[in-house]
VEXLOTI-388428 format. One record per atom (N, C-alpha, C): residue in one letter; x, y, z. Coordinates in pm, whole numbers, padded with zeros to 5 digits, always signed. Atoms other than C-alpha are relative to their C-alpha. Layout:
<rs>
AXYZ;...
</rs>
This chain:
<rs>
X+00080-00011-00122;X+00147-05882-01784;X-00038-00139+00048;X+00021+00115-00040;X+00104-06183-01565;X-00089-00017+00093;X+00104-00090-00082;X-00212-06208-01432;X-00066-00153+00041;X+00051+00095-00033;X-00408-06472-01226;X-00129-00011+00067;X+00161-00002-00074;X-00803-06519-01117;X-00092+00068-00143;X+00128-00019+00105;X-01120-06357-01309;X+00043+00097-00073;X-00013-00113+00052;X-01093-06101-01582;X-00070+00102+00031;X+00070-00041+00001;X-01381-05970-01439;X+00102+00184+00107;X-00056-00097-00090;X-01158-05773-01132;X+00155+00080-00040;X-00089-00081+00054;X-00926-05615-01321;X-00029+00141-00042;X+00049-00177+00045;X-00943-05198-01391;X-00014-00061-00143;X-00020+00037+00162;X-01019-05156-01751;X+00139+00035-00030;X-00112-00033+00058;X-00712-05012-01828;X+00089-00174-00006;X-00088+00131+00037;X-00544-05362-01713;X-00065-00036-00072;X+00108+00042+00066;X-00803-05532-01866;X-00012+00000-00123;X-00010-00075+00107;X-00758-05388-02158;X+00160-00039-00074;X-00159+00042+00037;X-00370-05449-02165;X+00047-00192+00009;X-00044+00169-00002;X-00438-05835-02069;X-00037-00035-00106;X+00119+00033+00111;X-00691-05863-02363;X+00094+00016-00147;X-00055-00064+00136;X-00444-05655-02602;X+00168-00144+00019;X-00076+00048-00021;X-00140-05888-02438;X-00033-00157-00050;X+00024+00133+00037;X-00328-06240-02506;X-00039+00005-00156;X-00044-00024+00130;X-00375-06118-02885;X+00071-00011-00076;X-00145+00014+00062;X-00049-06063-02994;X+00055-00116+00021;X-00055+00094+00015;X+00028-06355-02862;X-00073-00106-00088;X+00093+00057+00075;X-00264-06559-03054;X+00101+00065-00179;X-00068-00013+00112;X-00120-06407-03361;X+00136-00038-00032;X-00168+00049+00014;X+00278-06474-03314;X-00066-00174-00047;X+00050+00161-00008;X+00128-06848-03258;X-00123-00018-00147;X+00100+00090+00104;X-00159-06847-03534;X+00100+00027-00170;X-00058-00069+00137;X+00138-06774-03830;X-00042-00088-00133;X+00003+00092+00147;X+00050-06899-04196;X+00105-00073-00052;X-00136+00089+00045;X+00240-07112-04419;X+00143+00113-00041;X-00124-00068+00033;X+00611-06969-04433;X+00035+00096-00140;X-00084-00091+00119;X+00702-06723-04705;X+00120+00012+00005;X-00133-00018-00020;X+01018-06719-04859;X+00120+00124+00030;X-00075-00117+00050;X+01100-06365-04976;X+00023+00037+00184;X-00028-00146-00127;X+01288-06148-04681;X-00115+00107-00016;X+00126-00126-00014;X+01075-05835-04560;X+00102+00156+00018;X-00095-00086-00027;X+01270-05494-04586;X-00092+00116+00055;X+00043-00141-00066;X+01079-05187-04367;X+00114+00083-00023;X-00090-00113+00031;X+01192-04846-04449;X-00066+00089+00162;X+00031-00089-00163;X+01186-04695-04058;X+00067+00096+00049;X-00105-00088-00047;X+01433-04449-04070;X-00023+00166+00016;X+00066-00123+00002;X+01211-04131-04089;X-00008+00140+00151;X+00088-00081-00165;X+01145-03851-03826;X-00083+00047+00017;X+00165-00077-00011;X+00825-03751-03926;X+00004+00146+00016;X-00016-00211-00024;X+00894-03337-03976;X-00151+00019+00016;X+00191-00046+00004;X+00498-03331-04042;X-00073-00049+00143;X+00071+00097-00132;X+00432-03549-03715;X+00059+00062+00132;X-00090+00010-00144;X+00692-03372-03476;X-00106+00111+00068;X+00099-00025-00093;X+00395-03162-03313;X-00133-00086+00077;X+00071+00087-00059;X+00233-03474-03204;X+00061-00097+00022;X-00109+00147-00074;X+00500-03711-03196;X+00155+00042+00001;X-00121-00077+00028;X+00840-03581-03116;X+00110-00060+00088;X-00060+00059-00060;X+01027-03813-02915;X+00051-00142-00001;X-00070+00138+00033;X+01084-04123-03092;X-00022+00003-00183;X-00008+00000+00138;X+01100-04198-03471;X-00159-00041-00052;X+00121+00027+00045;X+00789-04190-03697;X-00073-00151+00014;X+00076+00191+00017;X+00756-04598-03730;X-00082-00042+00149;X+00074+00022-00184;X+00705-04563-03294;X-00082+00028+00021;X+00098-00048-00041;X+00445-04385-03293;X-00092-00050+00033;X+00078+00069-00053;X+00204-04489-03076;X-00127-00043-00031;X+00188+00041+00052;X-00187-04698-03201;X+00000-00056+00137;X+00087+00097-00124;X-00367-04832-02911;X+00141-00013+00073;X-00082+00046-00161;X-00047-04808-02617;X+00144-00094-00098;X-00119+00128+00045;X+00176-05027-02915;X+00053+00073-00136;X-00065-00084+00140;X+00448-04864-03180;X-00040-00064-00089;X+00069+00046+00123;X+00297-04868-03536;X+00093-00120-00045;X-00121+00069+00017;X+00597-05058-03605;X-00044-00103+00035;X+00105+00064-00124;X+00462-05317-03358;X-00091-00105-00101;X+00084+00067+00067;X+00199-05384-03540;X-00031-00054-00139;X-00045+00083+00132;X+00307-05438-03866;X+00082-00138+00024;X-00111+00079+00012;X+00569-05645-03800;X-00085-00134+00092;X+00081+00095-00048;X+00323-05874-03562;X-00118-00058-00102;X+00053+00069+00143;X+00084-05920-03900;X+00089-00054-00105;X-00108+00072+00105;X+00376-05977-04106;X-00006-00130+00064;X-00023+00108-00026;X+00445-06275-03867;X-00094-00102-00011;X+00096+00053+00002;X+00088-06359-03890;X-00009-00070-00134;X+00073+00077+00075;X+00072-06407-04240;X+00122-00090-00100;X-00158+00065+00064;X+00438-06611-04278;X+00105+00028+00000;X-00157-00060-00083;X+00715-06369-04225;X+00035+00007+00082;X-00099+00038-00089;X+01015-06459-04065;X+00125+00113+00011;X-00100-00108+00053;X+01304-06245-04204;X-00007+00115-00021;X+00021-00151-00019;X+01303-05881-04107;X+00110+00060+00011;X-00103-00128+00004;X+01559-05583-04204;X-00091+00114-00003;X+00077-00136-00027;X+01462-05270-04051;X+00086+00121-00063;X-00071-00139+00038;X+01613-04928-04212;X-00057+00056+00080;X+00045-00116-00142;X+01633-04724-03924;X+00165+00090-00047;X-00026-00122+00049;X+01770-04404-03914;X+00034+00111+00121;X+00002-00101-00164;X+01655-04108-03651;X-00072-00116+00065;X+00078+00067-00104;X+01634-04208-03316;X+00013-00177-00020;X-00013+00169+00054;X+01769-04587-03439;X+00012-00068+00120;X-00043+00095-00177;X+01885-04683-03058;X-00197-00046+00057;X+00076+00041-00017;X+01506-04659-03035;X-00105-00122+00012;X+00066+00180+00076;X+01390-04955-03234;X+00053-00098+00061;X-00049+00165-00066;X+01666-05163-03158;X+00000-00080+00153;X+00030+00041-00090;X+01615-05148-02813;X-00131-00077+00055;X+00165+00005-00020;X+01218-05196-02833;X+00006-00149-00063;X+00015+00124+00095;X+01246-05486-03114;X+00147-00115+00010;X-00092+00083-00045;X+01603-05668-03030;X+00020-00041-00143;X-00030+00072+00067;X+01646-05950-03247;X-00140-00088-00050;X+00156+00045+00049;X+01270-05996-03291;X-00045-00172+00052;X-00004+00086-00030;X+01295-06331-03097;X-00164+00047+00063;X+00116-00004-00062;X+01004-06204-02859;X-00159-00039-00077;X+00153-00011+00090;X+00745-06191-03164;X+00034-00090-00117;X-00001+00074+00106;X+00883-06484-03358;X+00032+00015-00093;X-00088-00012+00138;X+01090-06304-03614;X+00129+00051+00089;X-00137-00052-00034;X+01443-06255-03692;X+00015+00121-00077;X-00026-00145-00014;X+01525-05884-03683;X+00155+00022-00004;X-00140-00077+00010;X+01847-05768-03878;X-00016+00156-00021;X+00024-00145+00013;X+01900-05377-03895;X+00100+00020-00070;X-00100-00050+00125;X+02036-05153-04168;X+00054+00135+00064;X-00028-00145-00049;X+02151-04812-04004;X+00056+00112-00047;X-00034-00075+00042;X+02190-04497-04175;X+00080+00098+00035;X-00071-00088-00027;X+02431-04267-04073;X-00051+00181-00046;X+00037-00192+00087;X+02252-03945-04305;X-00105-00086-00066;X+00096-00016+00002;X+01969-03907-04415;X-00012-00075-00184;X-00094+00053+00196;X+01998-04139-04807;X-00169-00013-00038;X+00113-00010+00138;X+01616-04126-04927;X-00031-00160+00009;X+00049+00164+00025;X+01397-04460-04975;X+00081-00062-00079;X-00029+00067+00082;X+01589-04588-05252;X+00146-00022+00083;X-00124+00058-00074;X+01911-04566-05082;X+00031-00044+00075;X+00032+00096-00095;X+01767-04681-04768;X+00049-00129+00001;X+00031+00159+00048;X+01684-05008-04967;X+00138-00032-00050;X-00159-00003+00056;X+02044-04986-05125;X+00092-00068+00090;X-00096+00021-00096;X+02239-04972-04825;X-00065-00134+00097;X+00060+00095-00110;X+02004-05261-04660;X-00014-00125-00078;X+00006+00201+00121;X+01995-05553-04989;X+00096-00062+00049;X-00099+00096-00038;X+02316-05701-04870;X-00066-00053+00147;X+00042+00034-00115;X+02168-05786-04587;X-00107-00106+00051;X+00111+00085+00036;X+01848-05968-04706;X+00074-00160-00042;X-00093+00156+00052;X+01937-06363-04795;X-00112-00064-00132;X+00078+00031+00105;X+01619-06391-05099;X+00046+00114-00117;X-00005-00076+00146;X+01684-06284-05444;X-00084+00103-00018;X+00122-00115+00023;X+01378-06041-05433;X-00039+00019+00146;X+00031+00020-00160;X+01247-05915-05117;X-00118+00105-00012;X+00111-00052-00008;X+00898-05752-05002;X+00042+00134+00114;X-00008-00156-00110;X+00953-05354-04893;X-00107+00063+00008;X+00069-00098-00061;X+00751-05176-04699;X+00024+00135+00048;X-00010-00133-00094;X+00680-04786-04563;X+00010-00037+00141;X+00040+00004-00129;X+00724-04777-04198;X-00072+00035+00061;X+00094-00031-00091;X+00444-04554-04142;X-00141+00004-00098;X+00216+00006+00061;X+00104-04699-04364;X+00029-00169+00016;X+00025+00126+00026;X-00027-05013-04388;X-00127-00009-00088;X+00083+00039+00094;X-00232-05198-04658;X-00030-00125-00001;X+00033+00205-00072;X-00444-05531-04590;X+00017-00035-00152;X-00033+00041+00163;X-00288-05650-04945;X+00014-00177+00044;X-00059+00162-00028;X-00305-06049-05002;X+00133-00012-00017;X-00114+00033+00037;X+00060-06074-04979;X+00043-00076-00041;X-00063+00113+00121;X+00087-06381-05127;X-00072-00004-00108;X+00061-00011+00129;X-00109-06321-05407;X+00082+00136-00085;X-00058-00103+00032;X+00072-05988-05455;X+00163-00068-00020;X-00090+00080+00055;X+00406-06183-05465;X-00006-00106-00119;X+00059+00114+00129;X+00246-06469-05690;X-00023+00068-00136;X+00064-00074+00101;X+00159-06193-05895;X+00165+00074-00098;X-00090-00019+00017;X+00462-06053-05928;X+00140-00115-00069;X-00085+00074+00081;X+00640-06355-06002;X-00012-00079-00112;X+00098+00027+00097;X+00423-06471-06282;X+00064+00077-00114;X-00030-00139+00119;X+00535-06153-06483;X+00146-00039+00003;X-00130-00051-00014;X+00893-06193-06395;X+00044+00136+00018;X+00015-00134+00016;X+00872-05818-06305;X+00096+00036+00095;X-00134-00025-00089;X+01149-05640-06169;X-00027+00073+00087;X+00091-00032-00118;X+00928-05493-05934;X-00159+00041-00004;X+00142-00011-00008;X+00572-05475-05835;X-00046+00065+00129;X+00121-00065-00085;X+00378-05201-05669;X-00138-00020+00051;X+00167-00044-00023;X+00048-05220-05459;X-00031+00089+00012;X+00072-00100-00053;X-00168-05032-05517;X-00116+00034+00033;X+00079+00013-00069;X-00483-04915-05371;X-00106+00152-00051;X+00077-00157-00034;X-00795-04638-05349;X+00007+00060+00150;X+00028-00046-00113;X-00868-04397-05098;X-00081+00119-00057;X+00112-00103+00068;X-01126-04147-05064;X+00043+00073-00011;X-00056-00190+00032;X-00940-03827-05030;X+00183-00040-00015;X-00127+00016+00056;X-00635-03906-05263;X+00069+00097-00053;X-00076-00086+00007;X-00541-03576-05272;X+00186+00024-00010;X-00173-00020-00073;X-00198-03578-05108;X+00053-00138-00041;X-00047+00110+00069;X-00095-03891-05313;X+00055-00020-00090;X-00038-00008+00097;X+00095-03936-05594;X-00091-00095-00083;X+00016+00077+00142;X-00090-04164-05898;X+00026-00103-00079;X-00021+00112+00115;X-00022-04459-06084;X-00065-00049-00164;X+00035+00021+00173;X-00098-04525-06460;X+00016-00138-00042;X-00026+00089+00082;X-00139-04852-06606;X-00023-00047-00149;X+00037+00072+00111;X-00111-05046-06918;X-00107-00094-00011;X+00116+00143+00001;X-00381-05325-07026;X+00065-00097+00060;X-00063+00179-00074;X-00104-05597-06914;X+00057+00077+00125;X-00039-00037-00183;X-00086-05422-06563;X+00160+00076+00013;X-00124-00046-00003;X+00248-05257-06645;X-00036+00164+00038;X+00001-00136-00012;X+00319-04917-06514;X+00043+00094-00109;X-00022-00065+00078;X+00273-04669-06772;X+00046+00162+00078;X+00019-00191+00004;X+00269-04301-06614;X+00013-00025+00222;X+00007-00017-00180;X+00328-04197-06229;X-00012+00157+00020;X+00064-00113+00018;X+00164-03870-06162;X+00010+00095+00186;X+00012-00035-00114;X+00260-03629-05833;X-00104+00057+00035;X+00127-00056-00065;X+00047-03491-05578;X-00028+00170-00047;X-00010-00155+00037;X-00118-03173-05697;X+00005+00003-00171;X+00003+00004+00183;X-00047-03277-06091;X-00132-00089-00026;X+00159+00042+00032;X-00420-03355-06282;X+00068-00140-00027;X+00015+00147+00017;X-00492-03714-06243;X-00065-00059-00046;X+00042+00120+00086;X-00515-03960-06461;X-00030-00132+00039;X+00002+00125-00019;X-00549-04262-06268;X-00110+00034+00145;X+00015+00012-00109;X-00741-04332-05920;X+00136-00092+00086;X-00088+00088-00105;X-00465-04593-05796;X+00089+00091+00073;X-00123-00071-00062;X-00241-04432-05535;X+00100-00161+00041;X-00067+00136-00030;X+00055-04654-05465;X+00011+00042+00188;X+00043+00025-00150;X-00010-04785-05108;X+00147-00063+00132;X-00168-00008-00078;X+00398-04816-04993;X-00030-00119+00036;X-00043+00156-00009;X+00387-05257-05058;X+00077-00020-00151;X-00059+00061+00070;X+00651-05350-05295;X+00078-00147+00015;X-00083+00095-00019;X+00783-05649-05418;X+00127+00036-00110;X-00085-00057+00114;X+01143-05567-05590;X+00099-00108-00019;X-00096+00121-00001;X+01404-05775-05754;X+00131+00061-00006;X-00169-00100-00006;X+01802-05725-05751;X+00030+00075-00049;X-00056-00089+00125;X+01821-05578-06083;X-00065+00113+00050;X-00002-00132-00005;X+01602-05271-05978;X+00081+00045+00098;X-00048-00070-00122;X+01786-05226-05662;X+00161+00000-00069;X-00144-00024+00063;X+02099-05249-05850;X+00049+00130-00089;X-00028-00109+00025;X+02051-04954-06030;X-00038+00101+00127;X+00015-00095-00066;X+02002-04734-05768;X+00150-00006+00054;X-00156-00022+00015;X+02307-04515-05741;X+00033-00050+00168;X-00075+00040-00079;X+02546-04643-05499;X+00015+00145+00176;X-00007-00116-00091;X+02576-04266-05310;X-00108+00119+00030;X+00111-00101+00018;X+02365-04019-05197;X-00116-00016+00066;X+00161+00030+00007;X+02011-03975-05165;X-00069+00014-00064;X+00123+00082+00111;X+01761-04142-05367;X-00103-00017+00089;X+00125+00015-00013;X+01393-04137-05387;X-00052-00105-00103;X+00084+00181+00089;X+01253-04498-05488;X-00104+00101-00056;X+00138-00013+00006;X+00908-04337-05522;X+00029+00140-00161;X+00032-00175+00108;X+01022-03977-05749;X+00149-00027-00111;X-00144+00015+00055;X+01391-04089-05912;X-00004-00124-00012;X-00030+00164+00040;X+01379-04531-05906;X-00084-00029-00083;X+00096+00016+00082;X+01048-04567-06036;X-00061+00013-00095;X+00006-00064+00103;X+01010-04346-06276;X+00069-00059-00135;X-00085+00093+00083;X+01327-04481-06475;X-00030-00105-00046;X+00023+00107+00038;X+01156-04825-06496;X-00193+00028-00036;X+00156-00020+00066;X+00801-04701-06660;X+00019-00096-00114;X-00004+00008+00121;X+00724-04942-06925;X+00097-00081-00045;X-00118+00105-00010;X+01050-05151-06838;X-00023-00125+00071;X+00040+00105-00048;X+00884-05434-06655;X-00034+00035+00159;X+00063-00021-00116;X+00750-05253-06353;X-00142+00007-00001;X+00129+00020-00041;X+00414-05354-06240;X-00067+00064+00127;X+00041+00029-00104;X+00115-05292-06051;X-00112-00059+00038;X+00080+00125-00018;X-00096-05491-05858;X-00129+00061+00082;X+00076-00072-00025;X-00450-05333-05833;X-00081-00098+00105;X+00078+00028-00083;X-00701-05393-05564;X-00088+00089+00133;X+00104-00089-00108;X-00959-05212-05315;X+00062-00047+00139;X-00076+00042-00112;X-00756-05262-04972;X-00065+00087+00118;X+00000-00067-00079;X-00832-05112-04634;X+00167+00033-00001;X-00110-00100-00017;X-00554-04830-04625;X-00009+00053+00104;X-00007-00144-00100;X-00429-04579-04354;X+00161+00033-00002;X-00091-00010-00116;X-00120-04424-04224;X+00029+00111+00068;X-00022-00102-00107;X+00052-04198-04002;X+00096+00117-00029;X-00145-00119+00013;X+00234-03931-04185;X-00031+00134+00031;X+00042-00141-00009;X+00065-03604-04080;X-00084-00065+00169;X+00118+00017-00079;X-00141-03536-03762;X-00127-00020-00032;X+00126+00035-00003;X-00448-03560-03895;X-00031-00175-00037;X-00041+00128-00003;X-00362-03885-04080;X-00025-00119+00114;X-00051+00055-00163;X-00247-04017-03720;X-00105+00011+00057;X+00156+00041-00060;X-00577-03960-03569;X-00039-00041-00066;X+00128+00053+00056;X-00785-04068-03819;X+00052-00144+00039;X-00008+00098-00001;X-00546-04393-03795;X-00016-00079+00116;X+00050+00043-00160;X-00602-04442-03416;X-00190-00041-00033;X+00201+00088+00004;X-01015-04467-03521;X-00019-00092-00111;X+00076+00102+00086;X-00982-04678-03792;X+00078-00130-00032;X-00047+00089+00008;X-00739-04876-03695;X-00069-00202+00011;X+00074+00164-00017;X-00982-05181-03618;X-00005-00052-00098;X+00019+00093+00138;X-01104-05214-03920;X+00111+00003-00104;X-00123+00063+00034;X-00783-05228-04088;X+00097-00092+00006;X-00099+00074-00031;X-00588-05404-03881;X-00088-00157+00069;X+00098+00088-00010;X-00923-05649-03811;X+00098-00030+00129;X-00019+00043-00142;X-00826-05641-03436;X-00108+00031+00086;X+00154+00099-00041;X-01105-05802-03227;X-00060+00090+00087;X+00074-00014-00158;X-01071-05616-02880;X-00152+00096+00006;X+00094-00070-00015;X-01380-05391-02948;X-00101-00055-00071;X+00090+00088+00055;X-01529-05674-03073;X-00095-00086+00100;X+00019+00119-00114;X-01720-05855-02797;X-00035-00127-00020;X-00015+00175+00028;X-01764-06215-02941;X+00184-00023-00057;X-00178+00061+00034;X-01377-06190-03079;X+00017+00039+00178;X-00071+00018-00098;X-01294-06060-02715;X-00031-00118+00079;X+00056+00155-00067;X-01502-06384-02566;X+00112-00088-00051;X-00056+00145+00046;X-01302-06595-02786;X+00155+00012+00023;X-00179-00037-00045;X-00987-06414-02690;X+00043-00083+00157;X+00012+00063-00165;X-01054-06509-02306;X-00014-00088-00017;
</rs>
């Protein structure tokens, strides 16, 4: 939006879109020191639980505040050092790539992995490692986010030499979550589904950091579930996780999806309903 004279005479709605438009750009521009690891998003979903509220573009699009969730990850990623982005897209893939390009607009470079059928997180990540250019790389869900120190969660990870490391996180109603179990030296002992008595509070909060070797076992064909079939296999084998109290949310159900539209602020610590951050925005 290109806009010239007072903010004062603008509708809110513009107003609102100049405020949200001079943001994003403050963030592309305020990025931290560089990280090395690649970033792999898993975006290839269609949201079956979401298609009575979102049914016309792929789960990762779905709309927070006027901007695909997608969007807004990938504009904090840049914030806090990431450069190198592979998207696993999937349904609705012409979507993304048209919306996100080559990620030049927002200061990253944007390669895509494209699924042909439907292959499951693990095979997602499978069919998308050749593609990455770091020995280990940091995967994400396409539809939660978790304010995790990412470089402390990598640091952490590489400390152990761990062939992958889960964040994970609380939430209050961890019902619909699967579980995590640890050892005293932070190793994953036990992973517990939703609905089976729990032993742990940690839910894992969809931030991994993984290295070649786990992605190397994951079978070559098919569909694989990182989360119920990869993970499991490496209990107790040098998979970690990396505990901490995080603001959580995401968008996999309707209710989910609203709640994440009201609490997106304080998650995603974006200012505009802030009125001394919007002063300092103007």
């Amino acid at each position: 939006m290109c806009f010239k004279g007072s903010l004062g005479s603008l509708g809110e709605s513009d107003r609102y879109e100049y405020l949200i438009q001079k943001w994003f750009s403050q963030q592309i521009m305020s990025m931290s020191e560089p990280h090395s690891l690649d970033v792999i998003i898993l975006c290839g979903g269609k949201g079956s639980r979401l298609q009575s509220v979102v049914s016309d573009r792929p789960k990762s699009m779905a709309l927070i505040r006027g901007r695909p969730f997608l969007e807004w990850q990938l504009v904090m990623l840049r914030k806090k050092g990431f450069k190198n982005i592979v998207l696993c897209t999937g349904y609705m893939e012409w979507k993304i790539r048209e919306y996100f390009g080559d990620g030049h607009n927002i200061g990253l470079q944007i390669r895509y992995s494209e699924e042909r059928e439907p292959m499951g997180t693990g095979g997602a990540i499978r069919w998308a490692w050749s593609r990455r250019h770091t020995q280990s790389a940091l995967v994400l869900n396409g539809d939660s986010w978790c304010d995790v120190d990412l470089a402390e969660l990598i640091q952490f990870h590489e400390e152990r030499d761990a062939i992958g490391t889960l964040a994970l996180t609380k939430v209050s109603d961890s019902q619909r979550f699967g579980h995590v179990t640890l050892c005293d030296k932070g190793t994953v002992s036990a992973f517990s589904e939703k609905g089976q008595t729990m032993s742990s509070e940690w839910i894992n909060a969809g931030m991994y950091v993984l290295s070649g070797s786990l992605v190397a076992s994951i079978p070559e064909h098919g569909s694989v579930s990182l989360e119920h079939e990869v993970f499991p296999r490496w209990v107790e084998k040098g998979l970690y996780g990396f505990e901490g109290i995080h603001e959580f949310f995401d968008i996999g159900t309707p209710a989910s999806y609203a709640q994440a539209e009201q609490e997106f602020d304080r998650v995603f610590h974006h200012p505009l309903n802030d009125s001394e951050s919007m002063r300092q925005i103007v």
